[in-house]
Structure formats: C-alpha cells, structure tokens
C-alpha positions as CSV (number, residue, x, y, z in Angstrom):
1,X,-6.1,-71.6,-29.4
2,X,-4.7,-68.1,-29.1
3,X,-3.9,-66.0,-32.2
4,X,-2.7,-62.5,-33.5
5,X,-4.6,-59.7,-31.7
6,X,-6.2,-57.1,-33.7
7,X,-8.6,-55.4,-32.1
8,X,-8.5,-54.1,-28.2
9,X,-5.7,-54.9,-25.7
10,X,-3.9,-58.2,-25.6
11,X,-5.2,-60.6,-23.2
12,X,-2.4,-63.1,-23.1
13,X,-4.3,-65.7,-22.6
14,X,-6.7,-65.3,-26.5
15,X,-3.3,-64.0,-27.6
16,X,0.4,-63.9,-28.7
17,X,1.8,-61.6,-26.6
18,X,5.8,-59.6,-26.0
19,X,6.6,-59.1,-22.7
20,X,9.0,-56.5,-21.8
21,X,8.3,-53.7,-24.1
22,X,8.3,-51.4,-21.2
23,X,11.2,-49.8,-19.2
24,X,10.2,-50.8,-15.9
25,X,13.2,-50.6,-14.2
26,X,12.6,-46.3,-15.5
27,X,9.0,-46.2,-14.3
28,X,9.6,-47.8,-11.1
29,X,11.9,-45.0,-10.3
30,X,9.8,-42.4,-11.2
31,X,7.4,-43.9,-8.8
32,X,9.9,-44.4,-6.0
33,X,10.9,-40.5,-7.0
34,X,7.1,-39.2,-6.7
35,X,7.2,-38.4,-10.0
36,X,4.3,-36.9,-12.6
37,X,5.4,-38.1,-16.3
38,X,3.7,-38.9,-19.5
39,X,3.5,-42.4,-21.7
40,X,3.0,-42.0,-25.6
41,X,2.6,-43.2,-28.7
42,X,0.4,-44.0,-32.1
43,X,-2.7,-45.7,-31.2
44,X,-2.5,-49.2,-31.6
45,X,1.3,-49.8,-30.3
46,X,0.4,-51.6,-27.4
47,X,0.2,-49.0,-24.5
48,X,-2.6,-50.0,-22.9
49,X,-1.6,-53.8,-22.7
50,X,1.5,-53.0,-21.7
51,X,0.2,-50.8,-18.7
52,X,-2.4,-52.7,-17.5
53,X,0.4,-55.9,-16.8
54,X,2.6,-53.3,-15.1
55,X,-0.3,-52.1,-12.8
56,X,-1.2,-55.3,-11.8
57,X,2.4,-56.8,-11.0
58,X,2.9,-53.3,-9.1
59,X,-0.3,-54.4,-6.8
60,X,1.7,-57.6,-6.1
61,X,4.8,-56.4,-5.6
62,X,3.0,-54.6,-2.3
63,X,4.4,-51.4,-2.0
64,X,1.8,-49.3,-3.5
65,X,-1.7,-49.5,-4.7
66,X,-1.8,-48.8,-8.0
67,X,-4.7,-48.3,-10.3
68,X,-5.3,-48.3,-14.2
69,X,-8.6,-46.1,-15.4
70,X,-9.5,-45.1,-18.9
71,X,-11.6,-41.4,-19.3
72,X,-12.2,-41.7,-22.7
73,X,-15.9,-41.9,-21.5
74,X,-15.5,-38.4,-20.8
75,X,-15.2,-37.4,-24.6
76,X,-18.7,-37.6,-25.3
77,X,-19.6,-34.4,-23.5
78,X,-16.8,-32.5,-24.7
79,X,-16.0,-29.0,-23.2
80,X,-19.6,-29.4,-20.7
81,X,-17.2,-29.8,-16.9
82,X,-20.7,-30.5,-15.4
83,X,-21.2,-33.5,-17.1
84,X,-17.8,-34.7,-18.0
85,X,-16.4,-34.8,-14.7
86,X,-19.1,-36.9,-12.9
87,X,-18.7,-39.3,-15.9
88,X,-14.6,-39.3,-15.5
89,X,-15.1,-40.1,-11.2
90,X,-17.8,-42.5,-12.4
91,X,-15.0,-44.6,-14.3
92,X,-12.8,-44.1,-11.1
93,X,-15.2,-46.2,-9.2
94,X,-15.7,-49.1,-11.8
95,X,-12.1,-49.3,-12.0
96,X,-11.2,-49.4,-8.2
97,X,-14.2,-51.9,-7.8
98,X,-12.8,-54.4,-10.8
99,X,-9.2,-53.8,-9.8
100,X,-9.1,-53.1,-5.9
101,X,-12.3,-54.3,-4.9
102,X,-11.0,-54.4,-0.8
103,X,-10.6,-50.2,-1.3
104,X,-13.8,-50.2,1.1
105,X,-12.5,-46.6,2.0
106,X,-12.9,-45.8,-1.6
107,X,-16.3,-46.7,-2.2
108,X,-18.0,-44.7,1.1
109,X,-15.7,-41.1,-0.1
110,X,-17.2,-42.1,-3.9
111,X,-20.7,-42.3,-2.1
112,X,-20.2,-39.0,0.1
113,X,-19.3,-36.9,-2.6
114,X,-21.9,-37.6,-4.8
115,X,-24.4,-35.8,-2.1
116,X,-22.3,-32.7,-1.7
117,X,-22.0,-30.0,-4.0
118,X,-18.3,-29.9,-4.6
119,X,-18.0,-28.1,-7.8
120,X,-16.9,-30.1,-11.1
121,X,-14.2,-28.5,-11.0
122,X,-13.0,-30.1,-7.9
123,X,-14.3,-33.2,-7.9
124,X,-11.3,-35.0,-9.4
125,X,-8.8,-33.1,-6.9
126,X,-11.0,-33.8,-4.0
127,X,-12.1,-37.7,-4.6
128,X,-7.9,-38.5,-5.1
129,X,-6.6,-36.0,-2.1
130,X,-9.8,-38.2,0.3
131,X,-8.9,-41.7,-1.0
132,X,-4.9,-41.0,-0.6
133,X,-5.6,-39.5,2.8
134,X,-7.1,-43.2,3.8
135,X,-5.1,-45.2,2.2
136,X,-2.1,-47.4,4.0
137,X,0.0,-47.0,0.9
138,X,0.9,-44.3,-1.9
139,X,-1.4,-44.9,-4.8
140,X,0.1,-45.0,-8.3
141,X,-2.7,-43.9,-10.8
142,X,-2.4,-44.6,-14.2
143,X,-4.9,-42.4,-16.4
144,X,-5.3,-43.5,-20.2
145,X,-6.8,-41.8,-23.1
146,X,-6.4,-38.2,-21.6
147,X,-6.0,-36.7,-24.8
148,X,-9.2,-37.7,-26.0
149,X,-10.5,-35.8,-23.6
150,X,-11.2,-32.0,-25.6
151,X,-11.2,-28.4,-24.5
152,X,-12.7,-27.2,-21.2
153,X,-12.9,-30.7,-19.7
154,X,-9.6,-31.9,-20.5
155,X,-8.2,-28.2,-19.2
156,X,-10.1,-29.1,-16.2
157,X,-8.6,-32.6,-15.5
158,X,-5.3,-31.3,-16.4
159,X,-5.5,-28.4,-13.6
160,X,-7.4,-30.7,-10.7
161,X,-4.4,-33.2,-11.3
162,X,-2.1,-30.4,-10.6
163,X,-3.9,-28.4,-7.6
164,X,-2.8,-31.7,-5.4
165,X,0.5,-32.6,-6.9
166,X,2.2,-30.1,-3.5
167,X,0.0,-32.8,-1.7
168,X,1.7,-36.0,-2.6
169,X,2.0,-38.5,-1.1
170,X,0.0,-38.8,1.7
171,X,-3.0,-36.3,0.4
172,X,-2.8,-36.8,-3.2
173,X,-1.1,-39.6,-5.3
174,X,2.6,-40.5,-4.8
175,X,3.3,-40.9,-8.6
176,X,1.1,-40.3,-11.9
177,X,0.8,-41.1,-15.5
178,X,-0.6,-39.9,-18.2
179,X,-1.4,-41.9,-21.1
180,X,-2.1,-41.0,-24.9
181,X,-0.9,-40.8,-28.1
182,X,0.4,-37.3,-27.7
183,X,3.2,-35.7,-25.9
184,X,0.8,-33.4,-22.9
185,X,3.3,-30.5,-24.3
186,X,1.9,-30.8,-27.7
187,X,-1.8,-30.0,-26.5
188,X,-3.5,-27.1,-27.9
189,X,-6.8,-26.8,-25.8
190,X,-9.4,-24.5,-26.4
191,X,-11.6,-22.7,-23.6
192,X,-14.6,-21.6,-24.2
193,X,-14.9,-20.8,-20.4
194,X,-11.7,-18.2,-20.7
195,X,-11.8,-17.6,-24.6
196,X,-8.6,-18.6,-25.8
197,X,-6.5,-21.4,-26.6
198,X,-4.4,-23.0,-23.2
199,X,-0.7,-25.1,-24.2
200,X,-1.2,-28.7,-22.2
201,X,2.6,-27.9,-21.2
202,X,1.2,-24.6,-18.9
203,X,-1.9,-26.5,-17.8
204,X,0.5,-29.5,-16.3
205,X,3.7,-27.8,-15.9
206,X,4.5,-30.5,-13.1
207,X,5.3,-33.2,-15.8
208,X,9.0,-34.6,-15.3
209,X,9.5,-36.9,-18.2
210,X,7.9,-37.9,-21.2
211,X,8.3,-42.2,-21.7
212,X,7.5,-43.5,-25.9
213,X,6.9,-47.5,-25.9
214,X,9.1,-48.4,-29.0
215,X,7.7,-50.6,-32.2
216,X,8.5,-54.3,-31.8
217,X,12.5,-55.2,-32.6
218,X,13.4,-57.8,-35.3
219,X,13.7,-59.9,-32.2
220,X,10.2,-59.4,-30.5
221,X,8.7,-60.0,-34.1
222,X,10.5,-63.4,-34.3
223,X,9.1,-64.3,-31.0
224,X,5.3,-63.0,-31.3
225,X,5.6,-65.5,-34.6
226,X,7.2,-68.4,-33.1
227,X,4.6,-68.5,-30.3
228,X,2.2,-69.1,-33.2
229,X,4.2,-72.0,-34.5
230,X,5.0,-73.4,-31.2
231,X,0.9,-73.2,-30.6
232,X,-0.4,-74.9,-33.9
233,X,3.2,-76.5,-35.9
234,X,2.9,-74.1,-38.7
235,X,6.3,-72.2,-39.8
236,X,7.2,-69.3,-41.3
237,X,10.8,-69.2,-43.5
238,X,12.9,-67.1,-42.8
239,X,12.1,-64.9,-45.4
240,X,9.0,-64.9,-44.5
241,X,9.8,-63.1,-41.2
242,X,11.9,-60.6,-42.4
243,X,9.4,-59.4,-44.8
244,X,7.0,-59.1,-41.8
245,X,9.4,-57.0,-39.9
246,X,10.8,-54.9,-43.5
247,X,7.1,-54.4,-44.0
248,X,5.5,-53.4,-40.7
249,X,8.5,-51.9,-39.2
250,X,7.6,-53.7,-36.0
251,X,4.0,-51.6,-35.5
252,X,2.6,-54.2,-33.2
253,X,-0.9,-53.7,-35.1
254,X,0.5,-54.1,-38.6
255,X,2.6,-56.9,-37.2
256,X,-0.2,-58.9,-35.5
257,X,-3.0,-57.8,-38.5
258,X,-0.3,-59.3,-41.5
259,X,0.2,-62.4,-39.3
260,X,-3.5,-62.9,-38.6
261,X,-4.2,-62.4,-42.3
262,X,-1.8,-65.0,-43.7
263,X,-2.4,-67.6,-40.6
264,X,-6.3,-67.5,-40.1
265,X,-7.4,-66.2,-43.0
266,X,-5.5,-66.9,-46.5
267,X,-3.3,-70.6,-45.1
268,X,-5.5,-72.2,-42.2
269,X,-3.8,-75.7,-43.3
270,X,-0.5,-75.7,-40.5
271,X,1.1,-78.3,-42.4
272,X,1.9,-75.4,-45.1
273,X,4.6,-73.2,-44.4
274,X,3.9,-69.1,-44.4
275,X,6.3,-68.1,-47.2
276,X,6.9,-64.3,-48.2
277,X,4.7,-64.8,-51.1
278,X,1.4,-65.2,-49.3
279,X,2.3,-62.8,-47.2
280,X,2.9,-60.3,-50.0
281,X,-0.8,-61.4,-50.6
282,X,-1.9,-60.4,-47.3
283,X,-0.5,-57.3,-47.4
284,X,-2.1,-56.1,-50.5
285,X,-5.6,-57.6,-49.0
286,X,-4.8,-55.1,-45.8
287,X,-4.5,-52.5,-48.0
288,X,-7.7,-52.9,-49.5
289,X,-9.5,-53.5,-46.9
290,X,-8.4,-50.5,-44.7
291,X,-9.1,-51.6,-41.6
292,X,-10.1,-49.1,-39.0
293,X,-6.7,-48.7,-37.4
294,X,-5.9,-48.1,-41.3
295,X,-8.9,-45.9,-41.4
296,X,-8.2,-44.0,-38.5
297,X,-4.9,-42.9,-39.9
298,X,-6.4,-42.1,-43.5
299,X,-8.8,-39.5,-41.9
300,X,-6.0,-37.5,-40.0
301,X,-4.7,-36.8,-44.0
302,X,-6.9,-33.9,-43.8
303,X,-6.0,-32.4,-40.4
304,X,-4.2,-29.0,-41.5
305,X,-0.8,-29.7,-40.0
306,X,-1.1,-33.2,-40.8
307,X,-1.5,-32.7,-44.9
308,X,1.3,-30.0,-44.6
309,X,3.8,-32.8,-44.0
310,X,2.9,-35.5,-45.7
311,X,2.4,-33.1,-49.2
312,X,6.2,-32.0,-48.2
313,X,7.1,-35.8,-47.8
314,X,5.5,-37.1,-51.0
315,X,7.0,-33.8,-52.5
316,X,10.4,-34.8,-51.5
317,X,11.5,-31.1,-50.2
318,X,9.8,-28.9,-47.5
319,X,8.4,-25.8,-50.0
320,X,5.5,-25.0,-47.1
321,X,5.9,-22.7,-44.2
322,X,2.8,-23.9,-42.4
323,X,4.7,-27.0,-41.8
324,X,6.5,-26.2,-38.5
325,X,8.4,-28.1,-36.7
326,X,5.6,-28.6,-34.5
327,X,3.5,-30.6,-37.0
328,X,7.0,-32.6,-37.6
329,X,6.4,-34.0,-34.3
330,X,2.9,-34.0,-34.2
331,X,2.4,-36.4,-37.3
332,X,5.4,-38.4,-35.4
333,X,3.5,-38.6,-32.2
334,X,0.6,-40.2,-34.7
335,X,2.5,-42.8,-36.2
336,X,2.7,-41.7,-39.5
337,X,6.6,-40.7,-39.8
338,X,9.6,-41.4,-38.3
339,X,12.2,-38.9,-37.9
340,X,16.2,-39.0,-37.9
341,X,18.4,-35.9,-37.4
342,X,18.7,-35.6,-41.3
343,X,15.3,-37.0,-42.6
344,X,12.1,-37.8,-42.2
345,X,10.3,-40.5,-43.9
346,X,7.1,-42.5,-43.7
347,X,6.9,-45.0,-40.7
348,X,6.8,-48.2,-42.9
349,X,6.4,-49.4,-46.0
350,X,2.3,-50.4,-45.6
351,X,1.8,-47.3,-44.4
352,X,4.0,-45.7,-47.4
353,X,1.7,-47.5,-49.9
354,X,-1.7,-46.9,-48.2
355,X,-1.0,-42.9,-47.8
356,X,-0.8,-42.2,-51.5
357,X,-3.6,-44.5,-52.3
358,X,-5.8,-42.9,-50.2
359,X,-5.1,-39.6,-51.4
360,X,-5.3,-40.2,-54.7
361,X,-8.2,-42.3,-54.5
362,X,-10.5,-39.4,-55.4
363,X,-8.6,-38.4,-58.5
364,X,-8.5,-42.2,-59.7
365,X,-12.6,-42.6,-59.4
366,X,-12.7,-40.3,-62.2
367,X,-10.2,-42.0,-64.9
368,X,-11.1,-43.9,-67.4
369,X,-8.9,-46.6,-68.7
370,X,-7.8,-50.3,-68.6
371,X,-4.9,-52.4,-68.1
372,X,-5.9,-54.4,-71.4
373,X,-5.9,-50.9,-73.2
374,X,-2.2,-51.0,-72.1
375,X,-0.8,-54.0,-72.9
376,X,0.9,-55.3,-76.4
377,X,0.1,-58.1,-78.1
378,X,3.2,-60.0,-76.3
379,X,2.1,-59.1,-73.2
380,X,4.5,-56.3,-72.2
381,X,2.5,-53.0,-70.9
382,X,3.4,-50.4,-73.2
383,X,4.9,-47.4,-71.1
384,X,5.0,-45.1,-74.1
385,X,0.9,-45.6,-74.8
386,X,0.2,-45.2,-70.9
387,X,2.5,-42.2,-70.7
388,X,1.2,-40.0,-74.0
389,X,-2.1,-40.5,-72.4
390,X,-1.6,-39.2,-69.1
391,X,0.4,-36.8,-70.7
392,X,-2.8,-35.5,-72.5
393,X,-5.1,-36.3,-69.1
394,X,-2.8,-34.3,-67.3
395,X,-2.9,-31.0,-69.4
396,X,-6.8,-31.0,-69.8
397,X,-7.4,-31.9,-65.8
398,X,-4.3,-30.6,-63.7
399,X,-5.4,-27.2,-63.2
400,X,-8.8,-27.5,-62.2
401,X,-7.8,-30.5,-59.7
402,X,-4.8,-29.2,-58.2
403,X,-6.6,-26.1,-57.4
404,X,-9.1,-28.1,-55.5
405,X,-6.5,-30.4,-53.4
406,X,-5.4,-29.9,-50.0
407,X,-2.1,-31.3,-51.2
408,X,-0.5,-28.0,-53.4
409,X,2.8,-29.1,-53.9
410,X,2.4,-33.3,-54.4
411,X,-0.4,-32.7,-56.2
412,X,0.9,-33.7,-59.6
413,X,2.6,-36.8,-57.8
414,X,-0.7,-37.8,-56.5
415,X,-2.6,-37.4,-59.5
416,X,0.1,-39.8,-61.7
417,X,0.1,-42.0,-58.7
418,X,-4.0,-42.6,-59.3
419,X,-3.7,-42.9,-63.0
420,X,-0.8,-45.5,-62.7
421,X,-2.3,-47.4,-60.0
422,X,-5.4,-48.0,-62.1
423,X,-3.5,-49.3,-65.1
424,X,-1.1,-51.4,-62.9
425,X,-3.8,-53.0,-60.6
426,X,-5.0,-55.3,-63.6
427,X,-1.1,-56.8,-63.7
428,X,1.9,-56.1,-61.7
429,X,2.9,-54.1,-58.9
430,X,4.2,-50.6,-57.7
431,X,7.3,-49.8,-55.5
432,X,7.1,-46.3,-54.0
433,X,10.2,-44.4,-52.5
434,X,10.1,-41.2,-51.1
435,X,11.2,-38.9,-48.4
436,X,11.5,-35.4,-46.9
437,X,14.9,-33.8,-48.7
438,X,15.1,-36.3,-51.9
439,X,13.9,-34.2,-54.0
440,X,11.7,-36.9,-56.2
441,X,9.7,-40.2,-56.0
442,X,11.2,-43.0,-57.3
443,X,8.8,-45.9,-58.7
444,X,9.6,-49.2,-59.6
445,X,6.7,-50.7,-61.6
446,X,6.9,-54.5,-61.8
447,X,4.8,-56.5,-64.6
448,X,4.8,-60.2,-65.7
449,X,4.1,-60.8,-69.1
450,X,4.0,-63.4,-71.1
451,X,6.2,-66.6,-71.1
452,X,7.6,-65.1,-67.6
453,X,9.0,-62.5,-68.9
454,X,9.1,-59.6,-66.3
455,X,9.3,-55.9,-67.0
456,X,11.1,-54.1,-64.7
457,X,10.1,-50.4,-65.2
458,X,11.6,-47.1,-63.7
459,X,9.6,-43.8,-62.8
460,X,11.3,-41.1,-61.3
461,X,9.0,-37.8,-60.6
462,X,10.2,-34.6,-60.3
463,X,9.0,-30.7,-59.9
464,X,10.7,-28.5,-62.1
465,X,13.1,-25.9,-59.3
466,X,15.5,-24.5,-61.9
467,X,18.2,-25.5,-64.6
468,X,19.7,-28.3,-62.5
469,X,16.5,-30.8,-62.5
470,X,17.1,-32.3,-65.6
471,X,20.3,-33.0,-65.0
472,X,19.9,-34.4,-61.3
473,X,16.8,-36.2,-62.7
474,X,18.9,-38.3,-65.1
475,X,21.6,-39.0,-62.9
476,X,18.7,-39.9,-60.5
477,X,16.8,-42.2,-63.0
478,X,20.1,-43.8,-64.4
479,X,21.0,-44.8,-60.8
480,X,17.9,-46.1,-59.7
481,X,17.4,-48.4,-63.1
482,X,21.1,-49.8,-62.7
483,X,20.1,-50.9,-58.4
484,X,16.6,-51.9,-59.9
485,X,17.8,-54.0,-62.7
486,X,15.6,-52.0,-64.8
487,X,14.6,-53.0,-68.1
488,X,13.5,-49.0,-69.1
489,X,13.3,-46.0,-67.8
490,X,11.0,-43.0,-67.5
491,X,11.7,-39.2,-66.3
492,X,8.6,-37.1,-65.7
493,X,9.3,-33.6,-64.9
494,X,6.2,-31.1,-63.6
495,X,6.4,-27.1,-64.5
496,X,4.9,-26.0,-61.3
497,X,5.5,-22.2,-61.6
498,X,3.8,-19.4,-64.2
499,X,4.6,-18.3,-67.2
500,X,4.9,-21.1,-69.1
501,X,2.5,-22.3,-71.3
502,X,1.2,-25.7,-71.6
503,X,2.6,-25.9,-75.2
504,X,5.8,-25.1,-73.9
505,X,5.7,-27.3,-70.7
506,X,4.6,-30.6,-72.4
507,X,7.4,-32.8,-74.3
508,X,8.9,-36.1,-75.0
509,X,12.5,-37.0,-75.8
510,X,15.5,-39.7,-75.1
511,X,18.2,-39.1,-73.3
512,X,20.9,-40.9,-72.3
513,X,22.8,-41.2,-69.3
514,X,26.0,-43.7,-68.4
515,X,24.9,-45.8,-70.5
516,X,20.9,-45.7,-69.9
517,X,18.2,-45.2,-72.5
518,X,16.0,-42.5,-70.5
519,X,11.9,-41.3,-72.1
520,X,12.2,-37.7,-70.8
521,X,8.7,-36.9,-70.3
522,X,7.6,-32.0,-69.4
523,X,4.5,-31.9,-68.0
C-alpha cells in the first residue's frame, strides 16, 4: 500500500506522488542553451523528488548524461577546504556509481586524483573538466543542498564551479544547477581565509536564471488525494478537500502530513469518509506535535532578519528598519511568507497558527489560570473576567518581559496571544488574522457551551499610533463582528510609547459603533 510521504523524497512507488510540478519544457532549454541557473525553494516542497525524476528521464532521453549529487555531507566540516572538498568528490563517485555505473572513465580520473596533490581548491574544477573531457556526451550536473554548505567551503565550491564554466561543454559541463532553498544571490558567506564577508551573487556571477517549484494547485491537491481513494476506497467530501488545500496552501509537506494524519493515523476504517471535521482534528494534533519540518521552521524565529519580519507581520505595520527588503525575501525563500506587490502575509494558515504559538509559548509557561476559572455557571466563558485579569497580568509583567523579547513591537500581541490560548485550550478555538500593513490582529474566539449554544467572540488588537486608533479600531471591530456573526466584541488597545503612566494607560469602557456593543479595553 502506498501512502502520504512525510519524511525524505517521494518514491512513487511507497507513495502518492504529482507529476509535473516542474517546467521542463524551461529547463530543457537552459540545457540545450548551456546554461548555469539556480532551483529554490522552502525545504520540504518537493525539490529533490522532483529533480531526481527529471535526471533520470534526461539519461533516457540520450542526449546527455546527466547526474543528481547531494553535498550536504560537506556541512560537517564547515569552512575546513581540506576536508570538505574530498568529502564533496567522495559523494561524486557514490552518485556516478548508483546512477551511471558504465562511467568507467569516471571511476579511473576519481582514482588518479586521489594520488596527486591537486590542491582542494581544485579538486572539484579538475575531477568535472577530466570526466567532461572523456565523456561522449555533455554532462548535465545537478548539485543539491549547496547552501548548506557554509563559509570557506561553500566559497570554494562556488568559485571551482565557475573557473570551468569558459570550458563548457566539452571540458567542463554543458549545463548546471544549483539546488537549495535559497536564491545563490541571497548568500552572505563568510571567509575566514580572506577576512570578510563574500555575496554568493559575486562568487557565481555566471548564473542565468533563477527557477522556484510552486506549492501544489487546488488541482494537484485533489489528485495526490484521489490516488489515496483510488488505492484503498476511502473518500474525502468535498469539503474535506478544500479545507486541505485552504489550510496548507498546497505546501506539499503540510499537504501530505494532514493527509497522513487523518488517513493512517485518526480514521484507518476506509469504509468512513474523511470529513472536514477530522481533519480539523488533525490539524490541531500537527500543531502540537511540531514535527521537525515544523520544528525546523520554529527555530529560524530567532534568526535576526527572520524575527524582524515576522514581529512586523504579527504587528501589522513595518515600524523596524532592520527589516530590509532583503530579509522580505529571505523569510520568503524559507517558506514562512508569501508576498504580493501590496502585502505580505504568512504562507498558510498552519503555519499562521503555529508561529504565534511558538513564540508565545515561553510567556504562557509562566501563567497561571484555568478555563474552569473562566466559565459561568451556563457555560458561557466570561470575556469580562478573562479580560480584567490580563488586564492586571499585563501591567505587573509587560515591562520586564517585553524588555527581554526578541519581538519589540508584537510583543504585547504575543503575550495576550499566550494568556488567551491557555484559557481557550480547555474549550473552543482561536482564529488569527494578520498581515504586514493592517494595522491590528483580528481574533475570532469560538466556544461551545452549554445546550449548543456557541459564542462567537471578537478581539481586535491594536498599538496605540496617535488620535486615529480608537476610531479605526471601532470601525475595525464593528466590521469584523458583523462578517463573523459575532455574538460580542472586544477592542484592546496597547500604549507603546513613554510618558504615560500605567494609571493613565489602563481602562475599560463601551462603545458603540453602527450598531455594535464594543468592551474598549487601554493597556
């Protein structure tokens, strides 16, 4: 039986797997064009599957002889050339023996080089210029994880691949790839050999195009599912699929780790239908668990450039300069954000639910408090108890937190986010919407009482920026309860800037706007 992959590259025949996520019609002219040109995206996307189909059909179609090898090996011994590169030209062998085992030609230049003493930082430009020089067709070399390679090594590799590119074809390789999660532009390499800090655009200034394999479309989603229910009878409604794809955005691992979740893990009976609901279920258990493609992207919060965008994302407006445009695309290239002309946003919504969480996590080991100590005697949560005590946390904690947080200007968001997801985690649910440029977080707490009775409760979040944000946060708050069918709803406005006192910045009244009841809430 195949299933969902989640771990490693897809092997089509253990796993569901979309074809065609490639431009090949592109690449093969870039080949035919001797061209040098980069493929990447977020770890996890497919890349290497995707890659390692194309190599192979390119070896049957004839015309070239192409080859797949991974350096991450090479990692290990950092900026050391000495040892990294003989580790690299080691993986070049294993890779031409599993893939083009009759490269005889190969195998005796591999041998020869080993007993002379070509310098490390030749070895790469001399085994590829001897092997093309042999070889009855143009080799194609696909090289993957190059950017995990790190600072003298990878400037090495970088250099030796474009010493021989005035060689091509007949003395070095006809056409190359690159392979990472990062744009070769974006690298910023440090040298300890020359003391200074080399741009991966001026190390491989040959590059003539820069390729991005694209999440899965609604379409591909539909048919990675429906091989699952043409395989073992079991259906997913319609529902069902749109909530994979509204959820996961079509990130192949997302995709593949929610469908694994619900089919082989919470519904292993195929005569049951995969509904949206345990789905829903599955999600939540992926959040939890934090897989390590979910870890992964947790531990890249605290890169610099990394928290600079996401605090001006969760913020809602850009009040950072270190946050360049350069870190924009950065945190793109890593999957965490997508960007449009006008916005930027977090990629999906599991990834929108995770990020918070995980930041917030460290503030929320440290509350007290209980859903029970919440909730009425009918079974409604009572907003006004949980939001007089934050209130009071928040004046007695903020300060000495916020100074300790990476994340300056979401800080306040972050630390309501932890209180609230404490209290809600014993009975409902929490919608988060932000973005770059909205100015606020919206929240849409959902909690079932008794008899069925469902609260549908409003947050919106705001830092104080002058005059205006009471006003905007009304109109804000008013128009997100009447799309959310709200049953109440809750302003909470943070003084960010001195020279207010706490006395001054905490109060609670009503307002009212077109019609809505609003708790106005100064922290």
């Amino acid at each position: 039986m195949r299933k969902f992959c989640i771990a490693g590259p897809v092997n089509s025949a253990d796993h569901y797997y979309v074809p065609g996520r490639l431009n090949e019609k592109e690449i093969k002219e870039l080949i035919e064009d001797k061209k040098y040109f980069i493929l990447h995206a977020p770890r996890q996307s497919g890349k290497t599957t995707a890659i390692l189909n194309f190599t192979k059909n390119l070896n049957t179609d004839n015309m070239y002889t192409a080859l797949y090898v991974n350096i991450e090996g090479g990692q290990a011994l950092r900026g050391n050339i000495e040892k990294a590169l003989p580790v690299i030209l080691q993986e070049f062998a294993t890779r031409v023996r599993e893939q083009l085992p009759e490269q005889t030609a190969f195998f005796e230049i591999f041998e020869n080089l080993k007993k002379e003493a070509v310098p490390a930082g030749s070895l790469l430009t001399t085994l590829l210029s001897r092997w093309c020089a042999q070889s009855e067709k143009p080799i194609v070399l696909f090289i993957d994880e190059i950017d995990c390679l790190v600072d003298d090594t990878l400037i090495s590799v970088l250099r030796q691949l474009r010493a021989g590119y005035d060689k091509r074809p007949k003395n070095f390789p006809q056409s190359l790839c690159l392979i990472g999660v990062r744009d070769v532009r974006d690298y910023m390499i440090w040298s300890d050999i020359e003391q200074k800090s080399i741009l991966g655009g001026s190390a491989f200034n040959i590059k003539s195009k820069s390729l991005v394999i694209a999440d899965f479309t609604i379409e591909q989603t539909k048919e990675l599912l429906s091989q699952h229910t043409k395989e073992t009878g079991q259906k997913f409604t319609d529902d069902a699929i749109a909530y994979v794809f509204e959820q996961t955005q079509g990130q192949p691992w997302l995709t593949n780790a929610l469908a694994y979740q619900a089919c082989f893990e919470d519904v292993t009976d195929r005569s049951i239908t995969i509904t949206k609901e345990i789905l829903e279920k599955a999600r939540e258990i992926l959040i939890k668990r934090q897989d390590t493609h979910l870890d992964v992207l947790i531990n890249r919060l605290n890169e610099p450039r990394v928290c600079a965008v996401i605090d001006a994302i969760i913020n809602g407006t850009s009040e950072r300069p270190s946050a360049t445009d350069d870190d924009f695309k950065y945190v793109q290239d890593l999957g965490l954000i997508k960007i449009s002309p006008t916005n930027m946003w977090i990629s999906n919504p599991i990834y929108k639910e995770i990020l918070p969480r995980a930041l917030s996590d460290k503030f929320q080991k440290y509350m007290g408090g209980r859903s029970v100590d919440y909730v009425k005697t009918d079974g409604k949560l009572d907003m006004h108890k949980l939001m007089e005590k934050f209130s009071e946390f928040f004046r007695q904690n903020a300060d000495i937190w916020l100074q300790e947080s990476n994340y300056v200007e979401s800080g306040p968001h972050l630390i309501f986010f932890a209180f609230l997801q404490r209290i809600i985690n014993g009975g409902g649910t929490i919608h988060r919407e932000y973005a770059l440029g909205r100015g606020r977080v919206d929240l849409l707490v959902l909690w079932q009482g008794i008899n069925n009775k469902k609260q549908r409760i409003v947050i919106e979040l705001k830092i104080w920026r002058g005059e205006k944000a009471l006003e905007e946060g009304l109109m804000q708050t008013a128009g997100y309860m009447d799309i959310s069918d709200a049953t109440e709803g809750h302003l909470v406005i943070f003084y960010r800037k001195p020279g207010k006192s706490w006395s001054e910045k905490v109060y609670h009244r009503i307002e009212t706007f077109n019609g809505k009841t609003i708790d106005v809430w100064g922290m």
